[in-house]
C-alpha positions as CSV (number, residue, x, y, z in Angstrom):
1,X,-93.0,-144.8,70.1
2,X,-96.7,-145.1,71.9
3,X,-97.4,-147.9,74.3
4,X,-100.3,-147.9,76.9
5,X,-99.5,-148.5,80.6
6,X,-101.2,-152.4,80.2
7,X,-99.2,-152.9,77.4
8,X,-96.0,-151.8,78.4
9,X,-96.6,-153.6,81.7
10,X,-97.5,-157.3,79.6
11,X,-94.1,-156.5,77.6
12,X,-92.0,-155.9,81.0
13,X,-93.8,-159.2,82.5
14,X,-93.0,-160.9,78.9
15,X,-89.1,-160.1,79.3
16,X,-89.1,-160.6,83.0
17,X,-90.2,-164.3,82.2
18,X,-87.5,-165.0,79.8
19,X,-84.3,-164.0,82.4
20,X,-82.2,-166.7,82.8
21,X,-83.6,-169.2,86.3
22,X,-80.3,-168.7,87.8
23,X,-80.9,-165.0,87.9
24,X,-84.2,-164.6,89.3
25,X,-84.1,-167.5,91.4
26,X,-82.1,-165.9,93.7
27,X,-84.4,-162.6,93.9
28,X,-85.5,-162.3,97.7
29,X,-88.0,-159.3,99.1
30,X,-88.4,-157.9,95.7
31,X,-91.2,-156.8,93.6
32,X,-91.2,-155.2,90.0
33,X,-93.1,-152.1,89.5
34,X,-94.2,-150.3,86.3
35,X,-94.6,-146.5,86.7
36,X,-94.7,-144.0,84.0
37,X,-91.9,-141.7,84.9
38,X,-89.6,-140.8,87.7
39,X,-90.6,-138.6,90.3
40,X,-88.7,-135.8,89.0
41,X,-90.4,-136.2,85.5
42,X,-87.4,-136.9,83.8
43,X,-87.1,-138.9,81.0
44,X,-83.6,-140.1,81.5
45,X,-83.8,-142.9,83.3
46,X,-84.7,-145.8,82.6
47,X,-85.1,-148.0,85.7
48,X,-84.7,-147.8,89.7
49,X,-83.5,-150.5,92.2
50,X,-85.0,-149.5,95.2
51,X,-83.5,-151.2,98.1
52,X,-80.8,-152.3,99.8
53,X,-78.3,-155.2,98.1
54,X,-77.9,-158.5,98.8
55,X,-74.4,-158.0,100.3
56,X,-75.5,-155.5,102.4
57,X,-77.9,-157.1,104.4
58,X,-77.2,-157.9,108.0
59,X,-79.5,-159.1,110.1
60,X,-82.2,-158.5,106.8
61,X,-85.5,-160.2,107.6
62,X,-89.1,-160.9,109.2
63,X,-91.5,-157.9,108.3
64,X,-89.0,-155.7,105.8
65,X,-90.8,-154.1,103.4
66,X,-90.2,-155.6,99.8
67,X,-87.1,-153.9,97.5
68,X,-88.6,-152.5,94.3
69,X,-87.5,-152.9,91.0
70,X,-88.9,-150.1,89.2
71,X,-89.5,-149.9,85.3
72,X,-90.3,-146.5,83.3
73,X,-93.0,-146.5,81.2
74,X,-92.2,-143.6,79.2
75,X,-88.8,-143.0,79.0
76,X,-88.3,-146.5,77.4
77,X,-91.0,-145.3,74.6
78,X,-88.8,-142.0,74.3
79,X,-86.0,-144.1,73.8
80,X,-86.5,-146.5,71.3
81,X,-88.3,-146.6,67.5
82,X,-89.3,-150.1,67.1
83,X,-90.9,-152.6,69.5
84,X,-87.9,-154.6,69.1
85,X,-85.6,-152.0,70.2
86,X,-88.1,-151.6,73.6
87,X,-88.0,-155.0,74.2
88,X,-84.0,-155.1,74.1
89,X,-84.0,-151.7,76.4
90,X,-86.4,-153.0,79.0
91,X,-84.0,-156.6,79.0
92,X,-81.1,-154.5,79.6
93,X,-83.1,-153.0,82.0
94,X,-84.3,-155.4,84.6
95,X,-80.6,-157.0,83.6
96,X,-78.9,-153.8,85.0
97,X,-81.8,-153.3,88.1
98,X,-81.3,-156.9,89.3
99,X,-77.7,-156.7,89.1
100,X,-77.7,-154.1,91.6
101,X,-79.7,-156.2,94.2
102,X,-76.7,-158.2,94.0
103,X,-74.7,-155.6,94.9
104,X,-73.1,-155.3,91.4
105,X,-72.2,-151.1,91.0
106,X,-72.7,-149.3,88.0
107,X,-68.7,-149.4,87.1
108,X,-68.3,-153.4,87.1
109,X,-72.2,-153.2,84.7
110,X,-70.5,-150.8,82.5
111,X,-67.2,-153.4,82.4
112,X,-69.7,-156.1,81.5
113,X,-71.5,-154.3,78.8
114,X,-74.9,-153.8,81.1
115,X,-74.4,-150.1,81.3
């Protein structure tokens, strides 16, 4: 599937916006990020939280820099056919990256079906 970087980033925004209140309500410190692949150039994964979770943080606070929530452009078009099928995989997604700035591991995703 093709996609060009403003595109992909509108679609991300799109799905972002239609997250449930309750679970982006609580989002502190953290922006989202589109980038087109990770560092390593891999195209197996899918998404980064970059930051440290919710019930981690101590004495979190005045002047941290922002968490990031990062979304890749291209392994999302390597993974899916339709635009249907990218809108699902970038839900799951920013589902699975936000759980773990609540400090919810991969295990307990994978228990809930996030994984």
């Amino acid at each position: 599937m093709e996609m060009d970087a403003a595109a992909f980033e509108q679609l991300v925004t799109d799905e972002l916006d239609r997250l449930p209140d309750d679970m982006v309500d609580g989002l502190d410190n953290v922006v989202f990020v589109v980038e087109d692949r990770p560092e390593d150039g891999s195209l197996g994964l899918l998404g980064l939280y970059d930051g440290l979770a919710l019930t981690e943080r101590g004495n979190y606070g005045m002047g941290e820099l922002p968490d990031r929530i990062v979304v890749f452009r291209e392994p999302h078009l390597a993974e899916c056919d339709t635009e249907d099928e990218l809108r699902d995989e970038v839900h799951t997604t920013l589902v699975h990256e936000i759980a773990h700035f609540y400090g919810i591991d991969d295990a307990q995703l994978h228990e809930l079906g996030w994984a």
